[in-house]
N, C-alpha and C positions, 0 to 999 in steps of 0.2 A: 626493402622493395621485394615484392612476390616476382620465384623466379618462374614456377612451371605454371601450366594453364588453370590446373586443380587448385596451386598457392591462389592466384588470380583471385577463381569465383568467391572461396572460402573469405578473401576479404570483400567482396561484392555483400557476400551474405551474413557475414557479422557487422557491415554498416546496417545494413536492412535490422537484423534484429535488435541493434543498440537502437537505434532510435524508436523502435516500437517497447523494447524495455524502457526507456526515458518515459516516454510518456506517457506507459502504465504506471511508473514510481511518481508519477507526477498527479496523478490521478490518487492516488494510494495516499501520499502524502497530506496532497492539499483535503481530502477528505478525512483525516487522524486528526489535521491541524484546528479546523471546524469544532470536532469533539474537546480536544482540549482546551481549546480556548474557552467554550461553554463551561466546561469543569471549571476553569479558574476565576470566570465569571458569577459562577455559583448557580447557573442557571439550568435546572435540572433535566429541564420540558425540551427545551434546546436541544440540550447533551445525548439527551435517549434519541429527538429527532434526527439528528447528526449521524448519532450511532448505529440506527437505523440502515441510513446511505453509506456510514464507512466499514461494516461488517465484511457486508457482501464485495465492497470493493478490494478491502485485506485479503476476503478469502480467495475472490479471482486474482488475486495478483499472486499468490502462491498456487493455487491450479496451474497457471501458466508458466512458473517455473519462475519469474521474477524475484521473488525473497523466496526464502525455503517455509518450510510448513510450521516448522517451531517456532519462525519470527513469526507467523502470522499469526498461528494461534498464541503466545504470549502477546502481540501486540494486541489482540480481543480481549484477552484476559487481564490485561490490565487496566484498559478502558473501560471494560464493563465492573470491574472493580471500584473505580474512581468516581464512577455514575451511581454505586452503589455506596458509595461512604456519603454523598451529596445528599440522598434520602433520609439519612439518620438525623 
């Protein structure tokens, strides 16, 4: 239990940013899960259109500090990888 006023808000305001991290990872995810499902579907048109909406949603979610910048960019880079063996 928080004993001074300043313990207090700091857990006032790490609720506040957990649940706004939750439900950008959630956001993050459910848009990666999209793409790869098309991947294992073999469906190409899908995969890029997917990839499309889950880029930009990876990259903001490490703009905001949610995963770090290396998860984000390996996680594009291997997505747009797997999109790219789907072509051949």
């Amino acid at each position: 239990m928080a004993n001074t006023k300043s313990a207090r808000k700091a857990t006032r305001k790490i609720a506040r940013r957990t649940a706004i991290n939750k439900s950008r990872r959630t956001v993050l995810r459910n848009s990666v899960r999209k793409v790869e499902e098309a991947i294992t579907a073999g469906d190409r048109t899908a995969a890029v259109e997917a990839f499309k909406t889950a880029e930009p949603a990876i990259m903001r979610a490490a703009q905001r500090g949610t995963v770090h910048k290396n998860t984000a960019s390996r996680k594009v880079s291997r997505l747009s990888h797997a999109i790219a063996k789907l072509g051949k």
